[in-house]
Short mmCIF file of the C-alpha atoms (twelve columns), coordinates in Angstrom:
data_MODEL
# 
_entry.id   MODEL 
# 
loop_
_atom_site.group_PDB 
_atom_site.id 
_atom_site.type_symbol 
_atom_site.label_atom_id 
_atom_site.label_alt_id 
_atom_site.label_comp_id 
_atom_site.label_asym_id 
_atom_site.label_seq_id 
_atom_site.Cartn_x 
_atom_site.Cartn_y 
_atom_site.Cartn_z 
_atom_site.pdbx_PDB_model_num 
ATOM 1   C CA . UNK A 1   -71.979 22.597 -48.835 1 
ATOM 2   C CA . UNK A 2   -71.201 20.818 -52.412 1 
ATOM 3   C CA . UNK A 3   -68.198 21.869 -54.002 1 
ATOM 4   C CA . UNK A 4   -66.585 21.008 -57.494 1 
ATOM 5   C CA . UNK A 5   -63.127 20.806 -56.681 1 
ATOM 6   C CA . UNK A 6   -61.779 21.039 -60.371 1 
ATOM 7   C CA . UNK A 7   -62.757 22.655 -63.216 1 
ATOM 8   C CA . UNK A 8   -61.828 25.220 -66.176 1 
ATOM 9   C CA . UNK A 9   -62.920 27.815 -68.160 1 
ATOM 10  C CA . UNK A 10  -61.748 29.608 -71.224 1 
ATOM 11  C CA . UNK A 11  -62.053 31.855 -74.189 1 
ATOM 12  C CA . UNK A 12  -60.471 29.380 -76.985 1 
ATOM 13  C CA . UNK A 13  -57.560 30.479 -78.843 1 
ATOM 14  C CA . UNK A 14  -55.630 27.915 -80.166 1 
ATOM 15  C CA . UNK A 15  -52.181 29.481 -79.694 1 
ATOM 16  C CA . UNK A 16  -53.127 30.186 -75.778 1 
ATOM 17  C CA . UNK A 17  -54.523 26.904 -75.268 1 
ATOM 18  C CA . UNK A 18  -51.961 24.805 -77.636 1 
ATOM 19  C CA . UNK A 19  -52.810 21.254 -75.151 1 
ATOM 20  C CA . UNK A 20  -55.775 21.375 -76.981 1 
ATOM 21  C CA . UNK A 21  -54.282 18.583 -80.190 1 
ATOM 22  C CA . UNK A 22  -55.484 16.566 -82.031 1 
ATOM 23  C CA . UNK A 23  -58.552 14.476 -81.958 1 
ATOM 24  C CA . UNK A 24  -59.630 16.858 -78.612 1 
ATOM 25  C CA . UNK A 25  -61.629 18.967 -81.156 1 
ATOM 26  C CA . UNK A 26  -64.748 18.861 -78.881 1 
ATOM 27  C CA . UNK A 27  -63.074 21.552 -76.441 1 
ATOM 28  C CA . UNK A 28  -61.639 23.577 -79.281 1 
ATOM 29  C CA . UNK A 29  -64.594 26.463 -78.230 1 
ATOM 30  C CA . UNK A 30  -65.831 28.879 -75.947 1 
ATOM 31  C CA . UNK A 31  -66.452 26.955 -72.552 1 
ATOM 32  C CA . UNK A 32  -67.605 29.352 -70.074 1 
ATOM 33  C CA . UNK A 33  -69.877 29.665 -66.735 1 
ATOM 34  C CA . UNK A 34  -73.209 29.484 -68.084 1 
ATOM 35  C CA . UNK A 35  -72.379 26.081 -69.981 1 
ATOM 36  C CA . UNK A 36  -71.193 24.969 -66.407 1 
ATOM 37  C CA . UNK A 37  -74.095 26.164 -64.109 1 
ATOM 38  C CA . UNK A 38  -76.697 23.418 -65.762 1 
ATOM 39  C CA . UNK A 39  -74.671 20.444 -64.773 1 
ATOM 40  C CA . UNK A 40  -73.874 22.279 -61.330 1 
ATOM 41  C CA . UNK A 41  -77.544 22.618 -60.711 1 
ATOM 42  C CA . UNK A 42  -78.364 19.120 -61.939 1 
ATOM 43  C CA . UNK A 43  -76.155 17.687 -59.536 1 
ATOM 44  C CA . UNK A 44  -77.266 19.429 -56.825 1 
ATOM 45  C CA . UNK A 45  -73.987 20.957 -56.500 1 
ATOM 46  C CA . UNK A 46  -73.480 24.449 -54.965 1 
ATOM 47  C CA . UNK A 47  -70.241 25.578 -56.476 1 
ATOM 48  C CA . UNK A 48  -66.919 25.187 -58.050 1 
ATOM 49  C CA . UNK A 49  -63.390 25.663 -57.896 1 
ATOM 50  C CA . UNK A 50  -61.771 27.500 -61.525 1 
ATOM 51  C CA . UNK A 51  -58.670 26.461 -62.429 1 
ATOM 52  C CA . UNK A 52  -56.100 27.592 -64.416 1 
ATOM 53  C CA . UNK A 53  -55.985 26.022 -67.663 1 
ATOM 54  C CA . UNK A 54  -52.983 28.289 -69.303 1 
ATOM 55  C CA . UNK A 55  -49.743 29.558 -67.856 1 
ATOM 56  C CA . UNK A 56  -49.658 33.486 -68.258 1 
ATOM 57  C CA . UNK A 57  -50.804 36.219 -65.563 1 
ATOM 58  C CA . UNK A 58  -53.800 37.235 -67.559 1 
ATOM 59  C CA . UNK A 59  -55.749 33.918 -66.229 1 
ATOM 60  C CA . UNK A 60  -55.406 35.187 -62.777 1 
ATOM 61  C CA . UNK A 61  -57.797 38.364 -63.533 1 
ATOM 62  C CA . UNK A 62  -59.835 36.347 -66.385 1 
ATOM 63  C CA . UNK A 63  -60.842 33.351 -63.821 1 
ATOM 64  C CA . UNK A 64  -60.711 36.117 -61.129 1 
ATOM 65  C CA . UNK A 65  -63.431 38.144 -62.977 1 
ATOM 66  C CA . UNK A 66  -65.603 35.065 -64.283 1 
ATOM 67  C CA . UNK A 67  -65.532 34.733 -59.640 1 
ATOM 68  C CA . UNK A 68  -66.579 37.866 -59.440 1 
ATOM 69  C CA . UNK A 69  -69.970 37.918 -61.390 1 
ATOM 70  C CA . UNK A 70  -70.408 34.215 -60.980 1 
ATOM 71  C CA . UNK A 71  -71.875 33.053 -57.134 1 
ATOM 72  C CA . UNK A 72  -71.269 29.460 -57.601 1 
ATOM 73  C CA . UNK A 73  -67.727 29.831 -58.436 1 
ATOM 74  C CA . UNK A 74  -66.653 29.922 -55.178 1 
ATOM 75  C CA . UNK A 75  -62.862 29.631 -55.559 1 
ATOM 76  C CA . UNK A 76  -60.218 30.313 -58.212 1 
ATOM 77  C CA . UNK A 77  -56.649 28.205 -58.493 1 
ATOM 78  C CA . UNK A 78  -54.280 30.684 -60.624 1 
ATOM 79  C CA . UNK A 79  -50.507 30.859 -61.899 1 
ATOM 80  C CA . UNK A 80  -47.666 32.765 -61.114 1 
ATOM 81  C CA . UNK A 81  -44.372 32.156 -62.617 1 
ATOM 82  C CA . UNK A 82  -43.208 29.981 -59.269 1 
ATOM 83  C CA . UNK A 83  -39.249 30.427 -60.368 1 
ATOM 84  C CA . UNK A 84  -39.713 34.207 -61.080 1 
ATOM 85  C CA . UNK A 85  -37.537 36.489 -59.338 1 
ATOM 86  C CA . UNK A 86  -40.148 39.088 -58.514 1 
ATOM 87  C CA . UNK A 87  -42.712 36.009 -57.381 1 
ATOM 88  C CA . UNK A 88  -43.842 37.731 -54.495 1 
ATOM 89  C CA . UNK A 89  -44.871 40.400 -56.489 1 
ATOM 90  C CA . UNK A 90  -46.839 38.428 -58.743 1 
ATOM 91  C CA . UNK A 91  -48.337 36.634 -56.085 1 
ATOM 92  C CA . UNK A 92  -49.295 39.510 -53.997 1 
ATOM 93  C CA . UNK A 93  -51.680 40.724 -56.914 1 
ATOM 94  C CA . UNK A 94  -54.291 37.966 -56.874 1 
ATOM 95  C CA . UNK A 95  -54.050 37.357 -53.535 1 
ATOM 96  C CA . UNK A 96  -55.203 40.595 -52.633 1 
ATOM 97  C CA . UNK A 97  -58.821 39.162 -53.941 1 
ATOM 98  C CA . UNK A 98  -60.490 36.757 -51.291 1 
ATOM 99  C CA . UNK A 99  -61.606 34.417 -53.998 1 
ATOM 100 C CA . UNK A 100 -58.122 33.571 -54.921 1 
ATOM 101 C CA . UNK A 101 -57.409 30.289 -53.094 1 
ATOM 102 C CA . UNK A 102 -54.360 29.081 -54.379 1 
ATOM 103 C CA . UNK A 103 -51.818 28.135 -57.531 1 
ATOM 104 C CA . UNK A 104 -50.884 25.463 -59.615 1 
ATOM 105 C CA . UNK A 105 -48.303 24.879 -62.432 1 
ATOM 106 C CA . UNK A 106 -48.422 22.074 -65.441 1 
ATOM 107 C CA . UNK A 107 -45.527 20.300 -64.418 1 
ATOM 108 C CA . UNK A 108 -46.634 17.452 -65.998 1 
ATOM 109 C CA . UNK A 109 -45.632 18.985 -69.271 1 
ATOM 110 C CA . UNK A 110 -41.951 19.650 -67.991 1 
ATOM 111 C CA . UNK A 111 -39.084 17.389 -69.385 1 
ATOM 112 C CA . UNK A 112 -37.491 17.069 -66.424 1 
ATOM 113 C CA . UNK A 113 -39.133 15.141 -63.865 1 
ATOM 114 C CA . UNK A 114 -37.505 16.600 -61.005 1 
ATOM 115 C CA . UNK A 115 -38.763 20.113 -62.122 1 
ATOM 116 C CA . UNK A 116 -40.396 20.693 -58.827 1 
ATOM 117 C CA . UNK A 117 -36.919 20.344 -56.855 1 
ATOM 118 C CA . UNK A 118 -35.225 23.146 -58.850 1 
ATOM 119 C CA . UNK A 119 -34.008 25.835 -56.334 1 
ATOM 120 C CA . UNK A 120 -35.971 28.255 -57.798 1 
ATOM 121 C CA . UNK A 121 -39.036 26.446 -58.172 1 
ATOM 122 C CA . UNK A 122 -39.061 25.855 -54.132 1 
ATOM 123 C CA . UNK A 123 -38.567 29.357 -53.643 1 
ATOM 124 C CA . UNK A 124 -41.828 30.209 -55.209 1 
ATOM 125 C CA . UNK A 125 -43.283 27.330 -53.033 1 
ATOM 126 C CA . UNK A 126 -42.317 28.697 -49.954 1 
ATOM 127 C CA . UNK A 127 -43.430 32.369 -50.373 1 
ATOM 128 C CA . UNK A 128 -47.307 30.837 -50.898 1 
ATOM 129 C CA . UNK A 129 -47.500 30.852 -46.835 1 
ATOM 130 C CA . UNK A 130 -47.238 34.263 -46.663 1 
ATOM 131 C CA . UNK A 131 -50.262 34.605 -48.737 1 
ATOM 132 C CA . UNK A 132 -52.224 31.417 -47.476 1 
ATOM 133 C CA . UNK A 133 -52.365 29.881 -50.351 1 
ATOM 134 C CA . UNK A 134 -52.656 26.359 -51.361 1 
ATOM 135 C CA . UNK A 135 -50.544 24.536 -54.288 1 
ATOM 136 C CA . UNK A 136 -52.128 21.872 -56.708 1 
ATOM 137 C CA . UNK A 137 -49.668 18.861 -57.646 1 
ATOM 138 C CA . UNK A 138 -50.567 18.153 -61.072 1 
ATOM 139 C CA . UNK A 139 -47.926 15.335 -62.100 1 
ATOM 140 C CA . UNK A 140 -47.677 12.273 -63.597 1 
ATOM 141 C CA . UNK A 141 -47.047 9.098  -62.346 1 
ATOM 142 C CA . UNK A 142 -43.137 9.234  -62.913 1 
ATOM 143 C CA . UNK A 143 -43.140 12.997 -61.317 1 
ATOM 144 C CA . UNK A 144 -44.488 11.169 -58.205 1 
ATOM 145 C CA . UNK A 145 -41.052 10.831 -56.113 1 
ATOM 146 C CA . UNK A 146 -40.180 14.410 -56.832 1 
ATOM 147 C CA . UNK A 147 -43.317 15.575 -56.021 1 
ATOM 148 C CA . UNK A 148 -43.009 13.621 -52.103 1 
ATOM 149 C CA . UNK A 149 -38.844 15.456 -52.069 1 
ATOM 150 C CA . UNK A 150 -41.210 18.459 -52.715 1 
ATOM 151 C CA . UNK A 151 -44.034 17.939 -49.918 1 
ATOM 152 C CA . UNK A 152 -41.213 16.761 -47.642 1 
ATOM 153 C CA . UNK A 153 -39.840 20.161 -47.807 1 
ATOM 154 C CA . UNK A 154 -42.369 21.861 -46.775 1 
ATOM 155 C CA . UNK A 155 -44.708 19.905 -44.349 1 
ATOM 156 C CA . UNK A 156 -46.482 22.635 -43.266 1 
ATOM 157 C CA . UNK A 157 -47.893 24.047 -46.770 1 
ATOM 158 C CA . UNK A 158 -51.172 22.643 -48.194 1 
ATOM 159 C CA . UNK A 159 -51.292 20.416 -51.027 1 
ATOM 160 C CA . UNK A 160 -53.449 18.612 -53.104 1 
ATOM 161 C CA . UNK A 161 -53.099 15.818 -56.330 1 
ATOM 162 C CA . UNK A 162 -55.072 16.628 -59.039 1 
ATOM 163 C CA . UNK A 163 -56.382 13.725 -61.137 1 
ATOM 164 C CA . UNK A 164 -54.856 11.277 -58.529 1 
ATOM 165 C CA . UNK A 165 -51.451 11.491 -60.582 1 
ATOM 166 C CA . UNK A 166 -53.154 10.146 -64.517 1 
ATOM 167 C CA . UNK A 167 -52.555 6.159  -63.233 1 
ATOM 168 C CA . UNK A 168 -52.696 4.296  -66.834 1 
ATOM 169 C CA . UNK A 169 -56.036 3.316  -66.276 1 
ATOM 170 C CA . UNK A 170 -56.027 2.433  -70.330 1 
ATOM 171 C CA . UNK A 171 -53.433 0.215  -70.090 1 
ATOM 172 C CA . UNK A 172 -54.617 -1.262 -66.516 1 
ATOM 173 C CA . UNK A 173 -51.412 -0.626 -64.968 1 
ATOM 174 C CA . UNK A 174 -51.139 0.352  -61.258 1 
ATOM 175 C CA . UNK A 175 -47.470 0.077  -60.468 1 
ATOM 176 C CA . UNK A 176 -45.314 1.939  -59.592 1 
ATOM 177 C CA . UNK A 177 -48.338 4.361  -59.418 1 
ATOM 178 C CA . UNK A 178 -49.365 2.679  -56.731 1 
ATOM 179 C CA . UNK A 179 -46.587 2.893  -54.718 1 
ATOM 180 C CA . UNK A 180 -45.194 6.175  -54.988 1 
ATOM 181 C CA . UNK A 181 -48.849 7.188  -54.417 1 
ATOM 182 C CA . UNK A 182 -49.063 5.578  -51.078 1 
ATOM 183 C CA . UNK A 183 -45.746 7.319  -50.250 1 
ATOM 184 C CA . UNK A 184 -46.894 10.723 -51.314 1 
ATOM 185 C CA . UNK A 185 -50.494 9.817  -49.402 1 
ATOM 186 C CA . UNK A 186 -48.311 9.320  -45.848 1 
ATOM 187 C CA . UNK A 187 -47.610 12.800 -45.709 1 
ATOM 188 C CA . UNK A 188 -50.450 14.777 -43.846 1 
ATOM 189 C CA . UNK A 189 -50.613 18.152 -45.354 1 
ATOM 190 C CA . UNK A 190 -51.582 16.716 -48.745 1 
ATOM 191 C CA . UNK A 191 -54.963 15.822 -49.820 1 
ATOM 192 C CA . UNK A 192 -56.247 14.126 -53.520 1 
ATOM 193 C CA . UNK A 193 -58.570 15.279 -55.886 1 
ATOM 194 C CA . UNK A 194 -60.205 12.431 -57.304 1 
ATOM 195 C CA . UNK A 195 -60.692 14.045 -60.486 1 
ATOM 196 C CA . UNK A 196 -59.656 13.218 -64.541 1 
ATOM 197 C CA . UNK A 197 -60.342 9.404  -64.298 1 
ATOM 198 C CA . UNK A 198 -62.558 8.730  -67.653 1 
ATOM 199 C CA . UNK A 199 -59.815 10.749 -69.485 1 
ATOM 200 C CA . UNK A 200 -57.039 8.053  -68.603 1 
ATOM 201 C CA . UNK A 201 -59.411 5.579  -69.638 1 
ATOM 202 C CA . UNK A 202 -60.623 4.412  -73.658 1 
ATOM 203 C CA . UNK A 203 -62.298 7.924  -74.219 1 
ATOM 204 C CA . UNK A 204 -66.033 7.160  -74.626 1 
ATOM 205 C CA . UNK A 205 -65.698 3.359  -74.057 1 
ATOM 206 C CA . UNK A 206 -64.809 2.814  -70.360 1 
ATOM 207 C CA . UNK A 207 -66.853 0.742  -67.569 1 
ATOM 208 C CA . UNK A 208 -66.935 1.654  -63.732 1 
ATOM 209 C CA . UNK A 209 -65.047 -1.275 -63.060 1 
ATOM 210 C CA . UNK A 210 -62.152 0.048  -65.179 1 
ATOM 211 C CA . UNK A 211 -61.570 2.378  -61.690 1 
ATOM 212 C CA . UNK A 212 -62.187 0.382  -58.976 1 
ATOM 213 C CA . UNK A 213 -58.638 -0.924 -58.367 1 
ATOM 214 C CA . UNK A 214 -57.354 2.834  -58.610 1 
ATOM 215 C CA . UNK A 215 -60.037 3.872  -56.084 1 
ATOM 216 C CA . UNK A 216 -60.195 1.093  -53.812 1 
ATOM 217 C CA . UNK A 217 -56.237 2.525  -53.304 1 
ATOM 218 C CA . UNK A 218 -56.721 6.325  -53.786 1 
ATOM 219 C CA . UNK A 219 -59.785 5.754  -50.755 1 
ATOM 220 C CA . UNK A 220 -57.578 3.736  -48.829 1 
ATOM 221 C CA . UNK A 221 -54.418 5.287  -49.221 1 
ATOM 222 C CA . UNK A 222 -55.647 8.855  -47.961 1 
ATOM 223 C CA . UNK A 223 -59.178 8.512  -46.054 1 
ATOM 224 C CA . UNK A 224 -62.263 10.583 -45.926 1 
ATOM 225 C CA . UNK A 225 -60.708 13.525 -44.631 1 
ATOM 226 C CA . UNK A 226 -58.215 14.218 -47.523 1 
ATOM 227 C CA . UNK A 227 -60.505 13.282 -50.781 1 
ATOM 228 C CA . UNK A 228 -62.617 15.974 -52.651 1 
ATOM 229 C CA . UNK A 229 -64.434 15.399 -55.811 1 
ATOM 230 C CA . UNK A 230 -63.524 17.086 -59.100 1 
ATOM 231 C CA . UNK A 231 -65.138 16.761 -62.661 1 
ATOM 232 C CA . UNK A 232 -61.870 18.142 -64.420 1 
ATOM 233 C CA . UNK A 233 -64.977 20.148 -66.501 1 
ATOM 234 C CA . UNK A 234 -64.994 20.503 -69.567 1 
ATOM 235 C CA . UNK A 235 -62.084 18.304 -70.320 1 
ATOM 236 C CA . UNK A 236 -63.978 15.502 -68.850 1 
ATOM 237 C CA . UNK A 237 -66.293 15.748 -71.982 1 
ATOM 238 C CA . UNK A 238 -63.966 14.091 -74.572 1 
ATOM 239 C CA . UNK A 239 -64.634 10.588 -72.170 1 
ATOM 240 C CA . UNK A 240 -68.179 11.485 -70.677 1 
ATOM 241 C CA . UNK A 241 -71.225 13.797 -69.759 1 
ATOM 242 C CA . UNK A 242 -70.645 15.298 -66.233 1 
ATOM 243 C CA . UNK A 243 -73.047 13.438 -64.908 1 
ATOM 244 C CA . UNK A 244 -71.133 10.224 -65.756 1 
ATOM 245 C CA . UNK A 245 -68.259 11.767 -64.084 1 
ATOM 246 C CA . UNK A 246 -70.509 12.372 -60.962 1 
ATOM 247 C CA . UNK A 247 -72.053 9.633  -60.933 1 
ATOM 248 C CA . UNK A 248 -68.508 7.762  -61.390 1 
ATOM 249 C CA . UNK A 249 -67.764 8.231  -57.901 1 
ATOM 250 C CA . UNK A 250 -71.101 8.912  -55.890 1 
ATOM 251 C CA . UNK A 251 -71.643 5.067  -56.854 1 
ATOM 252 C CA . UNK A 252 -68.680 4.271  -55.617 1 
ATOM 253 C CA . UNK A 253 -69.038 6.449  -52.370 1 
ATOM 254 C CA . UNK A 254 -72.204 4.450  -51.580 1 
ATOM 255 C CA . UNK A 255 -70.762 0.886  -51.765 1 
ATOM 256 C CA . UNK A 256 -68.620 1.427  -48.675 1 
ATOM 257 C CA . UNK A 257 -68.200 5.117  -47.952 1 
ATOM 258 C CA . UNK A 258 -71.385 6.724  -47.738 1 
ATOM 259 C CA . UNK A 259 -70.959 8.266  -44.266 1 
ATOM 260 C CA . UNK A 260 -67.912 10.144 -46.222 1 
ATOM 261 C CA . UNK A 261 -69.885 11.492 -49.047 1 
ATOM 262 C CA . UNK A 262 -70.470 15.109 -47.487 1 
ATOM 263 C CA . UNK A 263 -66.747 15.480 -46.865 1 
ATOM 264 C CA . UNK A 264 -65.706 13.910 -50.373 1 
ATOM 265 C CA . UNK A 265 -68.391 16.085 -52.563 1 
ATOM 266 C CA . UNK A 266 -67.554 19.235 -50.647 1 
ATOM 267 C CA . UNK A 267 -66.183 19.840 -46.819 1 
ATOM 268 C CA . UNK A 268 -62.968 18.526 -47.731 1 
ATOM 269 C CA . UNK A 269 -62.741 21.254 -50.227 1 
ATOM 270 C CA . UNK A 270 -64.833 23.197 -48.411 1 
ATOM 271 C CA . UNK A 271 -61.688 23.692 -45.743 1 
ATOM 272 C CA . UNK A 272 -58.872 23.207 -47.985 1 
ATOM 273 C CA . UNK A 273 -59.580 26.076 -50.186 1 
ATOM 274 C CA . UNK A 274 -61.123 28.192 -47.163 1 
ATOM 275 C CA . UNK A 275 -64.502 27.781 -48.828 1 
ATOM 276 C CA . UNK A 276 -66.924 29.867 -46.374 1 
ATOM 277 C CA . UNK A 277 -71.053 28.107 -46.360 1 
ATOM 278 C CA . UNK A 278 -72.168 31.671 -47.073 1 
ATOM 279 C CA . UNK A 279 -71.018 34.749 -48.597 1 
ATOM 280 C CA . UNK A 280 -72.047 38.545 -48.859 1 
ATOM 281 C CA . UNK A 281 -73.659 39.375 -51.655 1 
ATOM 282 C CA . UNK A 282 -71.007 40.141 -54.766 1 
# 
């Protein structure tokens, strides 16, 4: 089985999806599941993860729904307000639906870096066993000590790092990235997606040998068994065509890790997100 690990869709509004700025103009529309299924079927791929790409409730049942009527969409990655009172209410909701695989937050947009240690915060965190779901890190490289305080925590809830933590690939910079990534990669329950790389790059204007440093580490720091592939879809587009983006990193699979590719372009994700090979009929 081939899975996407990472990618959005949405209805645009530009007051629901104000990350959308300046000079990112090309995702400033509609971006749905038929635009996606081409470049799923051209690369062979034979589904996807959704995730959230706002912070409000209603993206649980929009994704949700999209899951629904959608095959290849085999798994959706929602939000609940984590530091809510009434969590486990909001929680309980969208779990009740088997597609509904896990939750994330944008905590890369919070001021303080230590966002994810706040009392309440970890209270949300640990009410996501009850549900079996899984929580996606999505950081950057400065949130990376907080986010190993987090995992530390709680070492037996799954975890994964989306877009390997945004290294400054532009600026060709890989410490303290590299460090604190190493650290976060030694603890067992989390896993990486190897996702938004052309996007930290020079939009439009990057070489595969921009990433190599950043995945020689990424590949060494957490093995084959804790790397999926994601195309961060459609945001990807304001650096390259998905296929770049796949072909990114199955060219870099094949120059040393080729006996890893099934596990990197879908088993990993596969059993992290509880991904079944078939499903009844929807």
């Amino acid at each position: 089985m081939r899975i996407d690990s990472h990618q959005h869709f949405w209805k645009f509004d530009p007051d629901q999806y104000s990350w959308i700025g300046e000079g990112m103009q090309l995702l400033a529309r509609d971006w749905l599941y038929a635009d996606l299924e081409r470049e799923l079927v051209r690369a062979e791929l034979d589904g996807c993860v959704a995730v959230q790409a706002r912070q409000s409730l209603e993206e649980n049942r929009f994704l949700l729904n999209i899951a629904a009527q959608c095959e290849r969409v085999r798994g959706v990655v929602g939000w609940v307000d984590l530091c809510a009172e009434d969590v486990e209410e909001q929680l309980a909701l969208p779990a009740a639906d088997p597609l509904f695989k896990g939750v994330r937050h944008v905590v890369q947009d919070e001021p303080d870096d230590d966002f994810v240690l706040r009392d309440d915060f970890m209270n949300g965190i640990a009410r996501l066993a009850q549900f079996d779901l899984t929580y996606d890190l999505l950081t950057h490289p400065r949130q990376l000590p907080a986010a190993v305080r987090l995992v530390d925590e709680f070492p037996d809830q799954p975890f994964v790092l989306d877009h390997i933590s945004k290294p400054p690939i532009r600026a060709r910079q890989m410490r303290p990235w590299s460090d604190d990534l190493r650290e976060l990669a030694q603890r067992p329950n989390v896993m990486c997606k190897v996702s938004g790389l052309v996007t930290e790059a020079e939009w439009g204007a990057w070489n595969a040998d921009d990433f190599r440093p950043y995945l020689d580490l990424v590949f060494e720091a957490f093995g084959e068994d804790r790397l999926m592939f994601g195309s961060d879809w459609p945001v990807c587009r304001l650096s390259a065509h998905y296929s770049e983006v796949y072909a990114l990193l199955s060219d870099y699979a094949a120059q040393g890790y080729e006996a890893a590719r099934a596990k990197l372009f879908g088993l990993n994700a596969a059993r992290f997100y509880r991904i079944a090979a078939y499903t009844a009929p929807r």
